[in-house]
Backbone bond lengths (Angstrom), bond angles and torsions (degrees), N, CA, C in turn:
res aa  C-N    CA-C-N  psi(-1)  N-CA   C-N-CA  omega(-1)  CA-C   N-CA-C  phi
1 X - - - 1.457 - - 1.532 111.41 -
2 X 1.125 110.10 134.33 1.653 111.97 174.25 1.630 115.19 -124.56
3 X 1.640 104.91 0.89 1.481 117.22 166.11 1.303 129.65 -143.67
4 X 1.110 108.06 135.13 2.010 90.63 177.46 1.619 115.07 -119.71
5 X 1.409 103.01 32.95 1.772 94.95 -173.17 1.291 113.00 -50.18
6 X 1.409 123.66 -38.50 1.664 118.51 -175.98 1.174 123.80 -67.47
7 X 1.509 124.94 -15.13 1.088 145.97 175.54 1.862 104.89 -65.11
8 X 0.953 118.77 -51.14 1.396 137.56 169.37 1.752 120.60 -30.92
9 X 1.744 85.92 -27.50 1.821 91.65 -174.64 1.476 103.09 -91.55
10 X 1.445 124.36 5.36 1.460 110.37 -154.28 1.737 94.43 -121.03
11 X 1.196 104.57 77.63 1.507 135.07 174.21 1.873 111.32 -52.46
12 X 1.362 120.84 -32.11 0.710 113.88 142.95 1.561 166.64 -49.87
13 X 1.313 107.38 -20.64 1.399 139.51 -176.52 1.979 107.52 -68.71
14 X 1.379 93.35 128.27 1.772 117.43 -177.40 1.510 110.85 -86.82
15 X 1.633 98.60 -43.77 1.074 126.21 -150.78 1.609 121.01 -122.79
16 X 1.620 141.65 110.56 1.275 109.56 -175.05 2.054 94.76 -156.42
17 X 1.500 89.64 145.56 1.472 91.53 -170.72 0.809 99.02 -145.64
18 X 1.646 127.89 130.17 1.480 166.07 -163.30 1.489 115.39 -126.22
19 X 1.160 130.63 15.96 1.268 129.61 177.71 1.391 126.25 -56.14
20 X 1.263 113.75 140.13 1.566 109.21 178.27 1.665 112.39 63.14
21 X 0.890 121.12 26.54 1.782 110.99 176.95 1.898 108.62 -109.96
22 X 1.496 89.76 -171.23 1.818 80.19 -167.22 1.914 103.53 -107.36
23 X 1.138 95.69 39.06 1.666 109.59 179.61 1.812 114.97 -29.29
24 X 1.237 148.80 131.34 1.164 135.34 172.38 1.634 112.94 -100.82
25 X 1.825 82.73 -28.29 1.734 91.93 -159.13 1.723 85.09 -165.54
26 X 1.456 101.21 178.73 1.698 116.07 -157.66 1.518 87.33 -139.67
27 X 1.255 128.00 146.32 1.327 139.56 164.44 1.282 126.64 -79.96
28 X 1.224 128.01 138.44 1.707 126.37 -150.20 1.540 106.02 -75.51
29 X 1.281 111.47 -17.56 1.947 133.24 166.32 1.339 97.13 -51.22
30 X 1.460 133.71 -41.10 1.259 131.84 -175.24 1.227 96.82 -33.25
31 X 1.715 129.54 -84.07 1.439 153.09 173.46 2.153 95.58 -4.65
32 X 1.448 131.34 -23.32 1.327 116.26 -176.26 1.499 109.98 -90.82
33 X 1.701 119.47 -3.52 1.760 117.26 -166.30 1.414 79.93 -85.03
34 X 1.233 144.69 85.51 1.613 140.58 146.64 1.382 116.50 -53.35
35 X 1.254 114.02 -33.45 1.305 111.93 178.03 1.280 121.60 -86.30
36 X 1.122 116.63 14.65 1.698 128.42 174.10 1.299 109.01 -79.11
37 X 1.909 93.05 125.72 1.726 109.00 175.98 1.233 109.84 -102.98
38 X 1.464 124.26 -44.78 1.233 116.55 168.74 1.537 110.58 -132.16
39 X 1.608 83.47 149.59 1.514 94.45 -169.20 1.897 107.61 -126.10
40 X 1.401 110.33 105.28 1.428 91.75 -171.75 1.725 108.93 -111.39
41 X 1.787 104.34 122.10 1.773 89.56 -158.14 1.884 90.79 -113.61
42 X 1.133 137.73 34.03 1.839 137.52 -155.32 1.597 87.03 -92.78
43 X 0.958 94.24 153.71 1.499 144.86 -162.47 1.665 109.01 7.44
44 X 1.565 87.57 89.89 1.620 113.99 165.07 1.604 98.06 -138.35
45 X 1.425 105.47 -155.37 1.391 98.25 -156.40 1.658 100.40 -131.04
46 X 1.263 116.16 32.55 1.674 110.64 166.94 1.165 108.84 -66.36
47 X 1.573 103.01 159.32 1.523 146.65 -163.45 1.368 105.60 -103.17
48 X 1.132 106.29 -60.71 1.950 132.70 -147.62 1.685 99.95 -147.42
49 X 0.920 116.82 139.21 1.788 129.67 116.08 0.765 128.49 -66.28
50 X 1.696 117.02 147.96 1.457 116.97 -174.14 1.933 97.92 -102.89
51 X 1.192 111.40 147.25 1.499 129.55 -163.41 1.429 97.67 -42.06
52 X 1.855 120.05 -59.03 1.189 123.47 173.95 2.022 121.29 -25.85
53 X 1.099 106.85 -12.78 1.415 103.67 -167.99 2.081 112.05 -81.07
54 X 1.490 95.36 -17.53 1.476 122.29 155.20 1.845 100.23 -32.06
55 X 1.604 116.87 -57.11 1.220 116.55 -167.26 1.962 109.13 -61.00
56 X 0.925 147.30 -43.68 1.039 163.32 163.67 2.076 119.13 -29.80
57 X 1.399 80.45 43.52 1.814 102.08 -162.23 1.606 86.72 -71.80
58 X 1.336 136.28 -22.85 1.618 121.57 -179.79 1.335 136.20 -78.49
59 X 1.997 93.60 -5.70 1.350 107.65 -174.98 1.437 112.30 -52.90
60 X 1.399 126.15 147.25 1.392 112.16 176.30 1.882 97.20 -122.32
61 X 1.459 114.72 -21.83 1.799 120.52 -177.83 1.752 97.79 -133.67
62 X 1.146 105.46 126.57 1.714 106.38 167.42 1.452 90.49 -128.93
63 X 1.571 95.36 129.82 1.555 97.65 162.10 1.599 103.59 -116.72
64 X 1.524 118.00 159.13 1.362 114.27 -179.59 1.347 98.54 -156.90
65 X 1.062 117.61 36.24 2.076 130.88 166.26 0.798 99.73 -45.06
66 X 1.872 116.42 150.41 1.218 113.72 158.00 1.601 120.85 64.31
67 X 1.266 125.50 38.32 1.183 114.37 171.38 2.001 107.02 -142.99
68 X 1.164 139.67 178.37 1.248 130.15 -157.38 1.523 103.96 -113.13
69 X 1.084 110.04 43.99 1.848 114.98 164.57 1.028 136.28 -49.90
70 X 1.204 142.08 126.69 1.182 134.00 166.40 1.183 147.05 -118.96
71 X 1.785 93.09 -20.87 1.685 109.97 150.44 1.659 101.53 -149.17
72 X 1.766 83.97 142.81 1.946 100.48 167.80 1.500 101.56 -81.54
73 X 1.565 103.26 147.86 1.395 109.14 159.03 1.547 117.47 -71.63
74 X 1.856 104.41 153.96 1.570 105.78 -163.33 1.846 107.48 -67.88
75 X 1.863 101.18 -16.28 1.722 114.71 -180.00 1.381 116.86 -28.34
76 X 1.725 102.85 -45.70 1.363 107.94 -138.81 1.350 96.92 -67.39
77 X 1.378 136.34 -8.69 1.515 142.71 175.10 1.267 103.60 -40.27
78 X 1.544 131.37 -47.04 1.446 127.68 167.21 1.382 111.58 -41.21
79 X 0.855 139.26 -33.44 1.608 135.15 -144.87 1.338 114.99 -92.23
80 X 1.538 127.13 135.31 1.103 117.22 -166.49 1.472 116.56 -128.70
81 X 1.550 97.33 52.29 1.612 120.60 168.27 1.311 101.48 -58.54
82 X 2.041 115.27 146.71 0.979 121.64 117.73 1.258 158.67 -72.50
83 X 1.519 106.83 1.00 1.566 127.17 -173.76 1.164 114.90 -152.66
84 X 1.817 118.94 113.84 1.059 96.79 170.73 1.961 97.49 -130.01
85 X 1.366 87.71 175.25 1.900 90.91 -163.95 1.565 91.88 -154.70
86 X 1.711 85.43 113.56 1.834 106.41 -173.76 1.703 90.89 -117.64
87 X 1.299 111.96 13.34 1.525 76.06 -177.12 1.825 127.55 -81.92
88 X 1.071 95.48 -156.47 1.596 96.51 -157.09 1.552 132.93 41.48
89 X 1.323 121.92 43.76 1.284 121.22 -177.03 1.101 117.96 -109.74
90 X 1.471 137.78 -131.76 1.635 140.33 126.98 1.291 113.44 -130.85
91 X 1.197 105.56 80.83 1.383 111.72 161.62 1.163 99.16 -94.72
92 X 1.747 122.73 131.47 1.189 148.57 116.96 1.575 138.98 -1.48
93 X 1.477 109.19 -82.63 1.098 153.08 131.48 1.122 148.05 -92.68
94 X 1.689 122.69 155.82 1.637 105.14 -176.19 1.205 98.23 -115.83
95 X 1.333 138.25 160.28 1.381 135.87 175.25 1.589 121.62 -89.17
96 X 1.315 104.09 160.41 1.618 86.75 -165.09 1.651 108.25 -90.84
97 X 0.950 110.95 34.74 1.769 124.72 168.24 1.522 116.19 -77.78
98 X 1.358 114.26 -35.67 1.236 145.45 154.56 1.605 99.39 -20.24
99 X 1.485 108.33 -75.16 1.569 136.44 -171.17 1.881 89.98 -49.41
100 X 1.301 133.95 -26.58 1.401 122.04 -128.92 1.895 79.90 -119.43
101 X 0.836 109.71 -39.55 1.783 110.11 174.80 1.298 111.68 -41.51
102 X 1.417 101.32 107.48 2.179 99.39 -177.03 1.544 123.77 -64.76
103 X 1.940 94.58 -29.83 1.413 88.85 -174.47 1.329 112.67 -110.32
104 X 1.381 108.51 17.45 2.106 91.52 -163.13 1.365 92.79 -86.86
105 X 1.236 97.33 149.97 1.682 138.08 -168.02 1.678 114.72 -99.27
106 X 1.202 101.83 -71.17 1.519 106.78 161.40 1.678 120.74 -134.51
107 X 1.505 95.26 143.76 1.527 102.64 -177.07 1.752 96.90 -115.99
108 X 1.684 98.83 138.79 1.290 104.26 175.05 1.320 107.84 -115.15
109 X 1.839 125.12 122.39 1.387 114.68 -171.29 1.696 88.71 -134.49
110 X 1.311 115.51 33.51 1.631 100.26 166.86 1.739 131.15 -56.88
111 X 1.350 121.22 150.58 1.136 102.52 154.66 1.848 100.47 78.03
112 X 1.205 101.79 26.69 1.636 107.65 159.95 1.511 120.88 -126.32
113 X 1.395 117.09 -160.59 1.471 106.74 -178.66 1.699 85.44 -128.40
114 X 1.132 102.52 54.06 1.911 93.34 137.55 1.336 138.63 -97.36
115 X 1.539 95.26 140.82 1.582 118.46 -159.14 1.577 87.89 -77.81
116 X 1.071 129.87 -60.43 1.721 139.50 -140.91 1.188 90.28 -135.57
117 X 1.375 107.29 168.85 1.551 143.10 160.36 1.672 109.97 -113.20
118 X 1.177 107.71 129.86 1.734 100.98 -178.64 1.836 104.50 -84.89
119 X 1.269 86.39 152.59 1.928 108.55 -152.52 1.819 80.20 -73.05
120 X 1.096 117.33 -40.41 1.601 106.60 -170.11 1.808 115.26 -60.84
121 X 1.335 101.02 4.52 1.405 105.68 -173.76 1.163 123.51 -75.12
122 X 1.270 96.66 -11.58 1.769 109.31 170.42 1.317 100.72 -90.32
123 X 0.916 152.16 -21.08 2.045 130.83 164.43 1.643 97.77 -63.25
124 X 1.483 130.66 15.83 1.512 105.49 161.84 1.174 106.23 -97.38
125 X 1.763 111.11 114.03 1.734 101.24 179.95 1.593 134.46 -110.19
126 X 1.489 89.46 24.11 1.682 110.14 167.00 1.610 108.46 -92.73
127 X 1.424 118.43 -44.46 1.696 124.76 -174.04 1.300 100.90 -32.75
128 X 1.141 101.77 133.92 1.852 119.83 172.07 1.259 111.75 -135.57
129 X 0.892 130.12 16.14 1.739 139.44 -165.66 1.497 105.22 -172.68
130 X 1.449 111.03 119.50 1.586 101.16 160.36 2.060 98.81 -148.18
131 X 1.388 95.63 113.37 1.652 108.99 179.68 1.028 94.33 -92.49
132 X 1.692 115.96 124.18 1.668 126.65 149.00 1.562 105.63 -120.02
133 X 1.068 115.53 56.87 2.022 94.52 178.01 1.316 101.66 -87.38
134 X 1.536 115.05 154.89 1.279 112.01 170.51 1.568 123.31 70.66
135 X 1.853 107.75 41.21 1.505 97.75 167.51 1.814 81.30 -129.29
136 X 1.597 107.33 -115.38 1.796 102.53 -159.39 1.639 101.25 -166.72
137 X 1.369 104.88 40.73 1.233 147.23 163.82 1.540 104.70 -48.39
138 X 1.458 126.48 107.27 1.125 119.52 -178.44 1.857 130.09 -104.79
139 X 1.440 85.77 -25.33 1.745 113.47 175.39 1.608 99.39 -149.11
140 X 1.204 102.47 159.81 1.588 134.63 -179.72 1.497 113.77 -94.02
141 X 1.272 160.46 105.16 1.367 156.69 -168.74 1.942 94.39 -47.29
142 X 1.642 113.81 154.01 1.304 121.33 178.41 1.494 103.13 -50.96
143 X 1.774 90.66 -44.43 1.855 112.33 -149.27 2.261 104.12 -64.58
144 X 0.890 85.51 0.13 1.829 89.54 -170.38 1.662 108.39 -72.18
145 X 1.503 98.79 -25.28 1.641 93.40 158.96 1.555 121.59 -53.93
146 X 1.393 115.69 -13.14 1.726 115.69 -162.59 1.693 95.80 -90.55
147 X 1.407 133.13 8.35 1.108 127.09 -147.57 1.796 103.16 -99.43
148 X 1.376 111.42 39.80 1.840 108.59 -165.38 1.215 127.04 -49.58
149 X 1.240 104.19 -12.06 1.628 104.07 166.83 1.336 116.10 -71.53
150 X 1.539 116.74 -19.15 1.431 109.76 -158.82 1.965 124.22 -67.92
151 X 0.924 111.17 105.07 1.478 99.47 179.53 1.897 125.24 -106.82
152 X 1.481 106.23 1.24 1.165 114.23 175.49 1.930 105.11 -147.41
153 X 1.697 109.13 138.61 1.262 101.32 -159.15 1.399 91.71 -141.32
154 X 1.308 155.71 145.60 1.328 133.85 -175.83 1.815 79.44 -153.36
155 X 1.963 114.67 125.68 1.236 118.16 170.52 1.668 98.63 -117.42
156 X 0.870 132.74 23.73 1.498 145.99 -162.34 1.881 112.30 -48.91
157 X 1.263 114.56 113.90 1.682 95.27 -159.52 1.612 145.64 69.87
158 X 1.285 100.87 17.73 1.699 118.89 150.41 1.351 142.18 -84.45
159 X 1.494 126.59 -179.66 1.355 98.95 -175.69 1.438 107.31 -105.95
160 X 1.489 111.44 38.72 1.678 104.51 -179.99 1.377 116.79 -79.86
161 X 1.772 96.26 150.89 1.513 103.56 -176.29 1.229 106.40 -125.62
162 X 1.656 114.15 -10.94 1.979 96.13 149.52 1.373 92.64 -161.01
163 X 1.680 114.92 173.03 1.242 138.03 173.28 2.118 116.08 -67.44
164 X 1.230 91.28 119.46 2.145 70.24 160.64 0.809 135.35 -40.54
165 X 1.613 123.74 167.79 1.461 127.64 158.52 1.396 132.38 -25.52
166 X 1.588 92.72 -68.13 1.488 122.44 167.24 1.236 141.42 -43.80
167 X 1.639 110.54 1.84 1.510 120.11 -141.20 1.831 91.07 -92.72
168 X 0.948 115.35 -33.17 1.610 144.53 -163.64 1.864 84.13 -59.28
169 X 1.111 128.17 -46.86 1.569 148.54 -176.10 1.425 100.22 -39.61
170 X 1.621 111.79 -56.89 1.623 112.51 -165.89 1.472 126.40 -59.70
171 X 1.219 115.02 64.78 1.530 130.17 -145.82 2.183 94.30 -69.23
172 X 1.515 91.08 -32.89 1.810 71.31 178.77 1.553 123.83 -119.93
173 X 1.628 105.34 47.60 1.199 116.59 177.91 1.599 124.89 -92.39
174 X 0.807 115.18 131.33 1.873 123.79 -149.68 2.115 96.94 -128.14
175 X 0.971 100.45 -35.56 1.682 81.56 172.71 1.911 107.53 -136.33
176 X 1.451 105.49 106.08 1.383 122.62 160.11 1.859 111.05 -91.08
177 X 1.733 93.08 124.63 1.718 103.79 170.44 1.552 102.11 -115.73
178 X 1.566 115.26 112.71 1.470 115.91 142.27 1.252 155.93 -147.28
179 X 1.823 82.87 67.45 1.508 107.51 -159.18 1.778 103.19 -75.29
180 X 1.276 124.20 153.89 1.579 125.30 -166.96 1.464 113.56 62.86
181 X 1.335 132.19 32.02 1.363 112.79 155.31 1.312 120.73 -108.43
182 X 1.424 113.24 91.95 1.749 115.99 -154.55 1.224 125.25 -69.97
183 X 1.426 107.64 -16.98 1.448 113.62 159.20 1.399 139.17 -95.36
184 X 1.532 98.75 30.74 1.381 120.79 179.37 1.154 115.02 -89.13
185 X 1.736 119.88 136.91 1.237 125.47 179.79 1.614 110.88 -116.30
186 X 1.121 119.42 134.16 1.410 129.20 173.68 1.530 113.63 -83.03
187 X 1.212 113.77 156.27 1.702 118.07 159.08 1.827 105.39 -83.22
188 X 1.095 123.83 160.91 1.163 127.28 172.03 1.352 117.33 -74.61
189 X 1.579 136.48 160.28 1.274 125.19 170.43 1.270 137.88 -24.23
190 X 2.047 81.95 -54.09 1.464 98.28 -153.85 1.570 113.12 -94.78
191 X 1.485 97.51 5.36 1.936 106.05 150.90 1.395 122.77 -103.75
192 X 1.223 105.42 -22.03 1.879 106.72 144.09 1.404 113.23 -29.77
193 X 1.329 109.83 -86.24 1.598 119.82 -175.90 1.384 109.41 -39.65
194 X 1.104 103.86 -44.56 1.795 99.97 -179.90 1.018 134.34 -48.32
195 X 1.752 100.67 -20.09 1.722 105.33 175.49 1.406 107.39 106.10
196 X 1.281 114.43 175.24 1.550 118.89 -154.40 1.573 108.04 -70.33
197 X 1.672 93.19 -54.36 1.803 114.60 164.28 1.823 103.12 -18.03
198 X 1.362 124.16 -65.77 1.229 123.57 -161.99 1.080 119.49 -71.96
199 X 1.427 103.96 -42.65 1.121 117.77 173.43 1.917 124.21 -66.84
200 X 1.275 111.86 -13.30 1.353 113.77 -166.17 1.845 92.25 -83.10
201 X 1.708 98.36 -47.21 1.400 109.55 -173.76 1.757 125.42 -86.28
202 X 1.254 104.21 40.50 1.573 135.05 -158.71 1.488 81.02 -104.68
C-alpha cells in the first residue's frame, strides 16, 4: 500500500494495522477514525503526521516503528495513549506535547538521533517507562527527578557521562540500563554505601 485515503471513510474502525507497507504520508481524513484504539503504523516510510491526528483522543497504543520521522505534531497532546513506540526513526528531538499526554505510561524512542530530552518531561506524571538506548543523548534534564512514576529507565548507548542532581528523586525505579556510555563515571562502592549524601557530593 502506498495510500489509504479510503480507509479514512470507515469511521467506524477500533482497530487498524498498516504494517510493513510503503506509506510516505497519512491523509488529514485520518483525524475522522475517533474511534480508533489501536493504531499500528511500523515500518513504512512516513516523514510527518498530519496535525489532524490530534483528533484520535481513543487511541489507547500507537506504534510508529520503523518509519523515517522527524518531528511529532504538538496535537498529539490530546491523545490519551498508553503506549507509544517511536523507535527506529530520526527524531532529533521530542516535543514537549509528550509532557502533556495524561495517560502515557511508556514511551519508546530507541534507536533515534536524540540529542536531549526536553526538561518539561517531567510534568508527565503517569510515565513509568521511558526507553532511549541508542540515540546521542548527552545529559539528562535536572527536572527528571520529578518523574515518580518512573519505575523502568533504559539509557543504553548514549553519550552520557553522568546522571543529574535529581536522579537520587526516582524513589520507585527498579530497572536502570547504562550499558555503552563510555564516558561514564561511577562513584565507588564504598561511597555507594554511604548513602545518597556521598554520593550526591562525589
Amino acid at each position: 500500500l502506498t495510500s489509504i485515503s479510503a480507509v479514512s471513510n470507515l469511521t467506524k474502525l477500533t482497530s487498524l494495522t498498516l504494517l510493513r507497507n510503503k506509506l510516505t504520508k497519512l491523509p488529514a481524513q485520518i483525524g475522522n477514525l475517533v474511534r480508533l484504539e489501536v493504531l499500528e503504523l511500523a515500518s513504512n516510510r512516513l516523514e510527518s503526521l498530519p496535525a489532524t491526528f490530534g483528533n484520535l483522543t481513543g487511541l489507547s497504543k500507537l506504534n510508529l516503528e520503523c518509519n523515517r520521522l522527524r518531528r511529532i505534531p504538538e496535537t498529539l497532546s490530546r491523545l490519551n495513549i498508553k503506549m507509544l513506540n517511536l523507535n527506529s526513526n530520526d527524531l532529533v528531538t521530542l516535543p514537549h506535547c509528550i509532557s502533556s499526554m495524561p495517560k502515557l505510561e511508556q514511551l519508546s524512542c530507541n534507536d533515534n538521533k536524540l540529542k536531549y530530552l526536553p526538561s518539561s518531561i517531567s510534568e508527565s506524571e503517569s510515565l513509568k517507562a521511558i526507553h532511549v538506548c541508542n540515540n546521542r543523548i548527552m545529559e539528562l534534564p535536572d527536572t527528571l527527578g520529578g518523574l515518580g512514576s518512573l519505575t523502568n529507565l533504559w539509557l543504553d548507548f548514549n553519550n552520557l557521562t553522568a546522571l543529574p542532581m535529581s536522579f537520587h528523586k526516582l524513589e520507585k525505579l527498579i530497572e536502570l540500563k547504562m550499558e555503552g556510555n563510555i564516558g561514564m563515571v561511577f562513584p565507588t562502592m564504598d561511597k555507594i554505601i554511604r548513602g545518597p549524601k556521598t554520593v550526591l557530593a562525589w
